[in-house]
PDB file of N, CA, C, O and CB in Angstrom:
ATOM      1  N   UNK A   1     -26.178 -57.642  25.412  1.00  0.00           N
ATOM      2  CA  UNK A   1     -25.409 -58.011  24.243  1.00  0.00           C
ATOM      3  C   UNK A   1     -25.218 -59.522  24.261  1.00  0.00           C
ATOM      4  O   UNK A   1     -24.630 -60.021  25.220  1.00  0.00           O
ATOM      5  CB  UNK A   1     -24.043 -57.265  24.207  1.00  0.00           C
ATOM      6  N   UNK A   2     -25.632 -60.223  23.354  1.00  0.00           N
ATOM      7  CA  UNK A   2     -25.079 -61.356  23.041  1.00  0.00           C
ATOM      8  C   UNK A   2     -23.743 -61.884  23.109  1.00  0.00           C
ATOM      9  O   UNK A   2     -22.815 -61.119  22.844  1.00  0.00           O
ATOM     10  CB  UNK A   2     -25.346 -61.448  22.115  1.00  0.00           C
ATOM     11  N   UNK A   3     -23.477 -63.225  23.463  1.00  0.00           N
ATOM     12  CA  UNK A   3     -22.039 -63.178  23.865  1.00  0.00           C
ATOM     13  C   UNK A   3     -21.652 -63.384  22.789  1.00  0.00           C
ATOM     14  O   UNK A   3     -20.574 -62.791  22.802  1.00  0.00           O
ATOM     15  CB  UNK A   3     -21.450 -64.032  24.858  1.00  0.00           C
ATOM     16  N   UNK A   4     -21.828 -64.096  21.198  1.00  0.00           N
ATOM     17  CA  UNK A   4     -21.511 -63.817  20.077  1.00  0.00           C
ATOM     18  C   UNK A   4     -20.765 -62.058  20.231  1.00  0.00           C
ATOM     19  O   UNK A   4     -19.559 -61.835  20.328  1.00  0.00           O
ATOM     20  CB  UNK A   4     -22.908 -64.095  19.154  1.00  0.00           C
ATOM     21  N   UNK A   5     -21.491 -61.364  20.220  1.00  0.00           N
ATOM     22  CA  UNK A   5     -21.611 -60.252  19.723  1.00  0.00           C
ATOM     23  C   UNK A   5     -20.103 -59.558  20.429  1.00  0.00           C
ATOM     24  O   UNK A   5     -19.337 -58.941  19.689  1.00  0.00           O
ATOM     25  CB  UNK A   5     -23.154 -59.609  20.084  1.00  0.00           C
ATOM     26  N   UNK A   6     -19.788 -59.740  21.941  1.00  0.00           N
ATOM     27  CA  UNK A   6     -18.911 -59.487  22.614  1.00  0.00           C
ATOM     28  C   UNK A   6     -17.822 -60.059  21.949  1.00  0.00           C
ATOM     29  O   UNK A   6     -17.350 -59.017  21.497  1.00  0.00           O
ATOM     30  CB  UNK A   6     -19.129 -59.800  23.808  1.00  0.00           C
ATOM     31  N   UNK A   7     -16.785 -61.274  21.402  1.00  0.00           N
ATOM     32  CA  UNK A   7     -16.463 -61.601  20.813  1.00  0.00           C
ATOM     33  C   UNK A   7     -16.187 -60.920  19.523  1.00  0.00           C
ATOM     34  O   UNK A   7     -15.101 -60.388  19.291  1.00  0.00           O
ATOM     35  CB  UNK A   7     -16.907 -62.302  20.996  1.00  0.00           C
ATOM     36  N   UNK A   8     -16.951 -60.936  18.878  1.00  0.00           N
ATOM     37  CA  UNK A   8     -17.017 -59.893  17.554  1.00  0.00           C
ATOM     38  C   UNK A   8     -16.461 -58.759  17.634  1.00  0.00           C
ATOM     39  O   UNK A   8     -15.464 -58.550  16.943  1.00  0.00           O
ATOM     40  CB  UNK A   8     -18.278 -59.488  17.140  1.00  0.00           C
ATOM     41  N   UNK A   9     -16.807 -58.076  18.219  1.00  0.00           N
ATOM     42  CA  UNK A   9     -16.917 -56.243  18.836  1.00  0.00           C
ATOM     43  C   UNK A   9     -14.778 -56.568  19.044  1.00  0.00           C
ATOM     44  O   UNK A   9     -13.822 -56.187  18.368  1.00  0.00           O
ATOM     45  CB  UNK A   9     -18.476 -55.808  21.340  1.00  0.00           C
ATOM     46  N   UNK A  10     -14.869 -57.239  20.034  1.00  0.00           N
ATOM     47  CA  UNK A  10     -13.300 -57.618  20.907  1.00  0.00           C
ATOM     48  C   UNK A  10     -12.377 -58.153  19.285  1.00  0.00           C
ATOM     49  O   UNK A  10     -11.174 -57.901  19.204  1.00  0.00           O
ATOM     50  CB  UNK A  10     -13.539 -59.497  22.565  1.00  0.00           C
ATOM     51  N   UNK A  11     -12.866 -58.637  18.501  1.00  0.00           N
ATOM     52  CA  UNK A  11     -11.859 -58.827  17.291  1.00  0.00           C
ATOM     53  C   UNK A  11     -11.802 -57.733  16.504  1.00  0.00           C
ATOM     54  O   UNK A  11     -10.752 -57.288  16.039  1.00  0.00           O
ATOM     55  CB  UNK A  11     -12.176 -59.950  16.381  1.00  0.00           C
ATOM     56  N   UNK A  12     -13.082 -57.185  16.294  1.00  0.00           N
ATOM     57  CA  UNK A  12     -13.024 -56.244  15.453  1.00  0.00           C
ATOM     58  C   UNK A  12     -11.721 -54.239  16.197  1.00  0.00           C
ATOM     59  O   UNK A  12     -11.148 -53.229  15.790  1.00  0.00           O
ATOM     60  CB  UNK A  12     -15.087 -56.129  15.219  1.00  0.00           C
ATOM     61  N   UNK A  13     -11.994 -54.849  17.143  1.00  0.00           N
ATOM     62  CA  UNK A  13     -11.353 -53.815  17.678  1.00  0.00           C
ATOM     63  C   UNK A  13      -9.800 -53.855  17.713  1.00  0.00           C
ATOM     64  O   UNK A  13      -8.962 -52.962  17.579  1.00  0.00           O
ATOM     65  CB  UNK A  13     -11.861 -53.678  18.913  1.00  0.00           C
ATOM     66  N   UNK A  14      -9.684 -55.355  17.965  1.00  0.00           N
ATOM     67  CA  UNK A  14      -8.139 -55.390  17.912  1.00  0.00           C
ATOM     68  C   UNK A  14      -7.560 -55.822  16.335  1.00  0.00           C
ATOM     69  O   UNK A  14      -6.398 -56.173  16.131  1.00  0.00           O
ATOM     70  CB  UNK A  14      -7.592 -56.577  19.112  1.00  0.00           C
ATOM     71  N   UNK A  15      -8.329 -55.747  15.566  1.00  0.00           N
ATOM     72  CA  UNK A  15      -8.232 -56.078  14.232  1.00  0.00           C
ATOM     73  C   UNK A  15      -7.774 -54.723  13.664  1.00  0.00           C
ATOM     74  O   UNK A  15      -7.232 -54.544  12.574  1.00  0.00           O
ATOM     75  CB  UNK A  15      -9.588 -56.676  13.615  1.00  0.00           C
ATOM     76  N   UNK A  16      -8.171 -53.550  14.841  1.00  0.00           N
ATOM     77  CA  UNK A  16      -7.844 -51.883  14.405  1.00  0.00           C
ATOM     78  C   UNK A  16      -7.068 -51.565  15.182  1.00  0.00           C
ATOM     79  O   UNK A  16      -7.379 -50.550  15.805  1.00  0.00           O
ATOM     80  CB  UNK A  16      -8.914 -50.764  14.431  1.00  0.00           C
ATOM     81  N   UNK A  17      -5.658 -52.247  15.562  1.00  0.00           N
ATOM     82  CA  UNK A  17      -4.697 -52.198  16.872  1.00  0.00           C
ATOM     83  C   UNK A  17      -4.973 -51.481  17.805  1.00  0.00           C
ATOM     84  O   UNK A  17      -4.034 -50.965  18.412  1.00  0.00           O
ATOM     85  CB  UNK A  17      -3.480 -51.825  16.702  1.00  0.00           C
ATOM     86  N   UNK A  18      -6.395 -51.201  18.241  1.00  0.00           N
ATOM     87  CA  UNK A  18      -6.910 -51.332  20.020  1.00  0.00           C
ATOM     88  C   UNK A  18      -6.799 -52.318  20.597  1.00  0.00           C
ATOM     89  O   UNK A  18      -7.404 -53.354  20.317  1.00  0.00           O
ATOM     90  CB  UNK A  18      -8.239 -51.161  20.415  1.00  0.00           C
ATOM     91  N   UNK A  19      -5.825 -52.140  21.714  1.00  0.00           N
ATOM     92  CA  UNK A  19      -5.502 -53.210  22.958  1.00  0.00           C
ATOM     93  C   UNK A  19      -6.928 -52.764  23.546  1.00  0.00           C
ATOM     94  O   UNK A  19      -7.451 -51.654  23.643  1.00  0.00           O
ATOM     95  CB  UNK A  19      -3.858 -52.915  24.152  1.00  0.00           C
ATOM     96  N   UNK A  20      -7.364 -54.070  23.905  1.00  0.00           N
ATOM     97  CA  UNK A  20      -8.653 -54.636  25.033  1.00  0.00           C
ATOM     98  C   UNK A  20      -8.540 -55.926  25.240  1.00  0.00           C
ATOM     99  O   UNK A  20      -7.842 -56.862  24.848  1.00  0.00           O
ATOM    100  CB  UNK A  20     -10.226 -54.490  24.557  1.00  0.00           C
ATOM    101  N   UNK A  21      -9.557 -55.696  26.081  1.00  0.00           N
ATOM    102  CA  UNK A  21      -9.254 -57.292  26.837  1.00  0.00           C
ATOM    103  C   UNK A  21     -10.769 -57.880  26.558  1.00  0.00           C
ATOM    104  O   UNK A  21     -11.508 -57.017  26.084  1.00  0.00           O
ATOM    105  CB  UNK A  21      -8.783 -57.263  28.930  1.00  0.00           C
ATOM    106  N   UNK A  22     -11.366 -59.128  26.747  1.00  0.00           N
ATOM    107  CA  UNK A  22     -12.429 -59.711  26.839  1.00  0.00           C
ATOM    108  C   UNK A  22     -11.889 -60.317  28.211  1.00  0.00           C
ATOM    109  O   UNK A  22     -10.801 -60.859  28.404  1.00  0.00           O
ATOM    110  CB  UNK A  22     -12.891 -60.594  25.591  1.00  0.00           C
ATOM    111  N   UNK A  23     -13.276 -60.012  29.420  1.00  0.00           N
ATOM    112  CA  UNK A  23     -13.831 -60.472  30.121  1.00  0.00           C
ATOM    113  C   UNK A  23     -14.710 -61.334  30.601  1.00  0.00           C
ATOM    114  O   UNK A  23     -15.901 -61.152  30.349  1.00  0.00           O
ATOM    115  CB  UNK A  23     -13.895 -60.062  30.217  1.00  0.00           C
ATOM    116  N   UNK A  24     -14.518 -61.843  30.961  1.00  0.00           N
ATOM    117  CA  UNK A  24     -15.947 -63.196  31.432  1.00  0.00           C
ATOM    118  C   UNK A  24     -16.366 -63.822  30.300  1.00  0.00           C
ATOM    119  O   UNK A  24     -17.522 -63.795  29.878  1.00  0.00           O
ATOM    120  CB  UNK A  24     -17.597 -62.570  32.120  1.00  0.00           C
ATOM    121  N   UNK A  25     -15.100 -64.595  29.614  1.00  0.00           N
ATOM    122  CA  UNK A  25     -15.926 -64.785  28.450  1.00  0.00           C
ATOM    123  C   UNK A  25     -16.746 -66.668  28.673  1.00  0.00           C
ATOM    124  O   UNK A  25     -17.586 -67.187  27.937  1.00  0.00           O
ATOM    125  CB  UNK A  25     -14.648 -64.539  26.851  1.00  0.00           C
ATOM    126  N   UNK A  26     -16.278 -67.092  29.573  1.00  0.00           N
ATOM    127  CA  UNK A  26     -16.631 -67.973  29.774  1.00  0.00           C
ATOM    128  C   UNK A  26     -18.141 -68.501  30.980  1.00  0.00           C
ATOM    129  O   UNK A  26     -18.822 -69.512  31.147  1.00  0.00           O
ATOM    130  CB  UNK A  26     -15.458 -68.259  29.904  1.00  0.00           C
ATOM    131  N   UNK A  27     -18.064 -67.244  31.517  1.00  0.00           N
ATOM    132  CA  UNK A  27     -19.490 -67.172  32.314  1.00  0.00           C
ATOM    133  C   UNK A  27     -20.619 -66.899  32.567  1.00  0.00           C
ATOM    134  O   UNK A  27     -21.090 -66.218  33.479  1.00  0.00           O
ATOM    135  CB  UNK A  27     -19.574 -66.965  32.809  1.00  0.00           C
ATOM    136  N   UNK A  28     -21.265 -67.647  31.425  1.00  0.00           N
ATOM    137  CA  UNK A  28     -22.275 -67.468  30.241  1.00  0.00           C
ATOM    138  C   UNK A  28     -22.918 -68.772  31.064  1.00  0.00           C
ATOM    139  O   UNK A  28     -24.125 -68.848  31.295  1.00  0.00           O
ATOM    140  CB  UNK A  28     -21.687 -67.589  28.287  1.00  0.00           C
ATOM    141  N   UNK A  29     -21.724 -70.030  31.575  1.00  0.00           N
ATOM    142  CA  UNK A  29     -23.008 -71.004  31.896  1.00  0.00           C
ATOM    143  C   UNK A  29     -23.131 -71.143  33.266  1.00  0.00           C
ATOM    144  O   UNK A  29     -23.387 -72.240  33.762  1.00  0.00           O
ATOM    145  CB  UNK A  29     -22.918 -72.483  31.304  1.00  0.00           C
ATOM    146  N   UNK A  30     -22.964 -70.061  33.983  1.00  0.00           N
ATOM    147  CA  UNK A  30     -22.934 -69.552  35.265  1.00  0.00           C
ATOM    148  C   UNK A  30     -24.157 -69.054  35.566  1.00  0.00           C
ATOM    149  O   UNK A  30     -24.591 -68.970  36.715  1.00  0.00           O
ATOM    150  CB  UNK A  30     -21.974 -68.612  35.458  1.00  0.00           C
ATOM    151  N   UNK A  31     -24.886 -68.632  34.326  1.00  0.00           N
ATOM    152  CA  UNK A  31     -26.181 -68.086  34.693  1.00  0.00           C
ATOM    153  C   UNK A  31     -27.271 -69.163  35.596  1.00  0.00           C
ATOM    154  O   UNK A  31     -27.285 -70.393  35.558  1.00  0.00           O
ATOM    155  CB  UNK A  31     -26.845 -67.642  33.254  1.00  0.00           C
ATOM    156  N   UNK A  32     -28.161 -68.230  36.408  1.00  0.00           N
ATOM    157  CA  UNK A  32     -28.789 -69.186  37.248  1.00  0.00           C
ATOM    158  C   UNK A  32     -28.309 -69.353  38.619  1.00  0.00           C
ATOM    159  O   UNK A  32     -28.900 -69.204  39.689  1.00  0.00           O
ATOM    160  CB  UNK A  32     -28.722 -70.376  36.656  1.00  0.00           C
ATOM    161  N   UNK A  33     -27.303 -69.638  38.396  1.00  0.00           N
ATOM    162  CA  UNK A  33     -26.229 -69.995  39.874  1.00  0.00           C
ATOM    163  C   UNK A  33     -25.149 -68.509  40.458  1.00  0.00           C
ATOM    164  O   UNK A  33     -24.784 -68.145  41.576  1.00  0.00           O
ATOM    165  CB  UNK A  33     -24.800 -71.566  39.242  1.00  0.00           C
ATOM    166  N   UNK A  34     -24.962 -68.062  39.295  1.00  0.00           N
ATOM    167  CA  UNK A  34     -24.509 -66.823  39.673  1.00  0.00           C
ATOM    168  C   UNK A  34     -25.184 -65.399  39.450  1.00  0.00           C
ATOM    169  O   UNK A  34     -26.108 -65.567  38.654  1.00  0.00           O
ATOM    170  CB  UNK A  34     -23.413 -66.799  39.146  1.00  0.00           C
ATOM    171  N   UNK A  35     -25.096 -64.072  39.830  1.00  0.00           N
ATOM    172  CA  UNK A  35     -26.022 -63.330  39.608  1.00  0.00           C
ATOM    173  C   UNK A  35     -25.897 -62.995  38.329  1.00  0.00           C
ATOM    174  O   UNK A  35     -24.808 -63.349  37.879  1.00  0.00           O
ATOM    175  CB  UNK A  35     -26.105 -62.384  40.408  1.00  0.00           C
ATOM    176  N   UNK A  36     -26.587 -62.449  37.563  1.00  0.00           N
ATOM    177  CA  UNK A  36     -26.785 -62.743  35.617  1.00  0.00           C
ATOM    178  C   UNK A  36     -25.740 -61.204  35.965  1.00  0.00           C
ATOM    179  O   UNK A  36     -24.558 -61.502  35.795  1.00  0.00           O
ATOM    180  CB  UNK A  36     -29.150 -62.597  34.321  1.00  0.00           C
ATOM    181  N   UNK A  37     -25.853 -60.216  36.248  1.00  0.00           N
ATOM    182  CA  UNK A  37     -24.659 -59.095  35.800  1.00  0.00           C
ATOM    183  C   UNK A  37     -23.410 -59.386  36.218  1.00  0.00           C
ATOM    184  O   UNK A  37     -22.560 -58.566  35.873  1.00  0.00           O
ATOM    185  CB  UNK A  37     -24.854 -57.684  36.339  1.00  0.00           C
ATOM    186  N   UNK A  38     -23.000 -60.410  36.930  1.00  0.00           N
ATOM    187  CA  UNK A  38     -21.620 -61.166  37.312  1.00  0.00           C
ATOM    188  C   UNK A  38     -21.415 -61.808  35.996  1.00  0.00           C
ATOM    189  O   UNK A  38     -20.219 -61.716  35.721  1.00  0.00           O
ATOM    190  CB  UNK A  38     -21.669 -62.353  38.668  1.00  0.00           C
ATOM    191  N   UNK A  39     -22.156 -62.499  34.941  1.00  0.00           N
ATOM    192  CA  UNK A  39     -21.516 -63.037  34.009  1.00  0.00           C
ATOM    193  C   UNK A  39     -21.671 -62.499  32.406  1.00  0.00           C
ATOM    194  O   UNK A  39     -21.589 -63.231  31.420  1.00  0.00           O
ATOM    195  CB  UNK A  39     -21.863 -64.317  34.193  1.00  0.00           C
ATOM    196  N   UNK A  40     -21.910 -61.071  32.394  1.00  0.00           N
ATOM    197  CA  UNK A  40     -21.963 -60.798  31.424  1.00  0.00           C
ATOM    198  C   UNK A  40     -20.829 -60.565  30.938  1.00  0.00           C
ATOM    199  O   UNK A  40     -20.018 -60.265  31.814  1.00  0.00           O
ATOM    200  CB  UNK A  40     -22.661 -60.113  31.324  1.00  0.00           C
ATOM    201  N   UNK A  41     -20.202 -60.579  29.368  1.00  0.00           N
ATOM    202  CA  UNK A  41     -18.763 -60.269  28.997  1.00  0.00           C
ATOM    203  C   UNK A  41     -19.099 -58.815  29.229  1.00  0.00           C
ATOM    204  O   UNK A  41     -20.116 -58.193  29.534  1.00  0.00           O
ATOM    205  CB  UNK A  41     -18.120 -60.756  27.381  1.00  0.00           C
ATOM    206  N   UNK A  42     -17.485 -58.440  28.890  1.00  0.00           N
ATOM    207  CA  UNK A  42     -17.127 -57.082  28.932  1.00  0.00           C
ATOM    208  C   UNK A  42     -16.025 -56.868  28.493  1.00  0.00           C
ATOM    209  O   UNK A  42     -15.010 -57.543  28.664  1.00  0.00           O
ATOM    210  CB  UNK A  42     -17.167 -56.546  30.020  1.00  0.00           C
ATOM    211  N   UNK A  43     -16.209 -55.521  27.654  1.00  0.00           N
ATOM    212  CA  UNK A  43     -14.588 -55.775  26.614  1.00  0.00           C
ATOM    213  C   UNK A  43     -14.123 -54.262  27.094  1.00  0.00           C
ATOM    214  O   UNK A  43     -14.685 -53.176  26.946  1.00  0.00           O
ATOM    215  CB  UNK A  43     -14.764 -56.003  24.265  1.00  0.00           C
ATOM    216  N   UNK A  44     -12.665 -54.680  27.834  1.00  0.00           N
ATOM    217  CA  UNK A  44     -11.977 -53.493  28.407  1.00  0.00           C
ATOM    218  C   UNK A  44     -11.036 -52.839  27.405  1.00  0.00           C
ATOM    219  O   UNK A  44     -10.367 -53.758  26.931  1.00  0.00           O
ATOM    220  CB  UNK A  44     -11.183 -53.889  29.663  1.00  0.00           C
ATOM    221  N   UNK A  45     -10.696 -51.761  26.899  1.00  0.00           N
ATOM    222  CA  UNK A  45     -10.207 -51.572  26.088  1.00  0.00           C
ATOM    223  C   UNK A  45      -8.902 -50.215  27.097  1.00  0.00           C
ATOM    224  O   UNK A  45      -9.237 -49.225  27.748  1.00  0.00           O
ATOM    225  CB  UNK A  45     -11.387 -51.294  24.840  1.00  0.00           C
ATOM    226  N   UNK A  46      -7.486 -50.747  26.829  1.00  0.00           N
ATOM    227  CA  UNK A  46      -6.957 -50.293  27.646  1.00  0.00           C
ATOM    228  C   UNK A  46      -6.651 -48.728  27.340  1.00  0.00           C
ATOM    229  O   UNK A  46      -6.937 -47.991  28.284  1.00  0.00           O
ATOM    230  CB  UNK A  46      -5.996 -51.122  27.874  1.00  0.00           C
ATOM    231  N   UNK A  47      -6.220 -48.210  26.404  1.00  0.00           N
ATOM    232  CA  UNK A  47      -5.483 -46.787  26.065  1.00  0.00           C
ATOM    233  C   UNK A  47      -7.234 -45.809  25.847  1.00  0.00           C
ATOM    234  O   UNK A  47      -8.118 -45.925  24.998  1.00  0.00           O
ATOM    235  CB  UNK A  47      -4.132 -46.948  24.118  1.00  0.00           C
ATOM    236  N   UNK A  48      -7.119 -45.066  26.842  1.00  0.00           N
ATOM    237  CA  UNK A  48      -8.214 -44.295  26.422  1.00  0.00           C
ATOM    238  C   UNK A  48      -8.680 -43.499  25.078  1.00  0.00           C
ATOM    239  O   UNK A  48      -9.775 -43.459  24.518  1.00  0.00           O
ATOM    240  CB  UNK A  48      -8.175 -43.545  27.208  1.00  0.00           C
ATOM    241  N   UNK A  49      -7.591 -42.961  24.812  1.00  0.00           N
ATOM    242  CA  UNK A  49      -7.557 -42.301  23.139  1.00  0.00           C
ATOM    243  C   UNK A  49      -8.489 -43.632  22.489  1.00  0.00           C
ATOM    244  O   UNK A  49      -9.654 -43.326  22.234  1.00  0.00           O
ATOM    245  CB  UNK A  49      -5.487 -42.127  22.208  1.00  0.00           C
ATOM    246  N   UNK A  50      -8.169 -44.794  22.253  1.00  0.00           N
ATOM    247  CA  UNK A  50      -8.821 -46.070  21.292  1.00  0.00           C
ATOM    248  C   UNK A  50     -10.354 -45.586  22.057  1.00  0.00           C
ATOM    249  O   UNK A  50     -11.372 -45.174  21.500  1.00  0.00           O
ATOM    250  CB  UNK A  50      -8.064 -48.206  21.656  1.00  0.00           C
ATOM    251  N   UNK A  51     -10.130 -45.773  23.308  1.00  0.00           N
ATOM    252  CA  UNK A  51     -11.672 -45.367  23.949  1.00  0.00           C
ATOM    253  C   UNK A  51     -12.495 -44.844  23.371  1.00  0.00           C
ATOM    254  O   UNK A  51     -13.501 -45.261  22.797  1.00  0.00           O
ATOM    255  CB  UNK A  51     -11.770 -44.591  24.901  1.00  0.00           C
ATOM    256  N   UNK A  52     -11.918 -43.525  23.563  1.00  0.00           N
ATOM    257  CA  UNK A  52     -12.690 -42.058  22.417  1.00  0.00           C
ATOM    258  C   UNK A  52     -12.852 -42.359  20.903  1.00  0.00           C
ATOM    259  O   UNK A  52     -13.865 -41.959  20.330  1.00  0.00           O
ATOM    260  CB  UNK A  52     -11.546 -40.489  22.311  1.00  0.00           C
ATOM    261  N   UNK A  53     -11.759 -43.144  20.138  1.00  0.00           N
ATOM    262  CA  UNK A  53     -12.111 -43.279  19.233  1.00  0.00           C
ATOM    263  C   UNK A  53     -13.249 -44.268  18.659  1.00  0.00           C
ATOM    264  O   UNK A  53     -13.912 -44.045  17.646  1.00  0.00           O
ATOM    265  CB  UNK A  53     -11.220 -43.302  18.915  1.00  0.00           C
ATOM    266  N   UNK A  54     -13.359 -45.461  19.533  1.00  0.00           N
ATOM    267  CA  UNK A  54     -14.600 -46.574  19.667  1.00  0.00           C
ATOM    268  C   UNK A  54     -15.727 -45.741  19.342  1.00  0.00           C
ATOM    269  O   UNK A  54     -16.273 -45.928  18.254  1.00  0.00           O
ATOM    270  CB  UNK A  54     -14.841 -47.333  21.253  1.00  0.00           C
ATOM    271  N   UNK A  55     -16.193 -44.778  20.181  1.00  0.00           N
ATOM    272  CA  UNK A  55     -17.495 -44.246  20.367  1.00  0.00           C
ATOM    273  C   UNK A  55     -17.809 -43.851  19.032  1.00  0.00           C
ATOM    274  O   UNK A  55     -18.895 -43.329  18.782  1.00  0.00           O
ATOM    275  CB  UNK A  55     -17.608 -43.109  21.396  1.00  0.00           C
TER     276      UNK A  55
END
């Protein structure tokens, strides 16, 4: 996923009062130096019900 895209996804979700979090959003220029699945974002979304409903 594009880190645009992570971003997006993370507004659009809390734009539908799902609490989540964005992760790593800054270690994008880590690549190279760090291992590339260490800096991918990741959007945690806390209440599982929002979970189920995401899908």
């Amino acid at each position: 996923m594009k880190h645009f895209m992570a971003g997006y996804i993370h507004g659009l979700l809390e734009s539908n009062n799902s609490l989540c979090h964005l992760r790593n959003p800054s270690l994008s220029s880590g690549i190279g130096k760090l291992p590339i699945n260490e800096c991918w974002q990741e959007i945690w979304v806390n209440d599982e019900q929002d979970a189920t409903n995401v899908k």
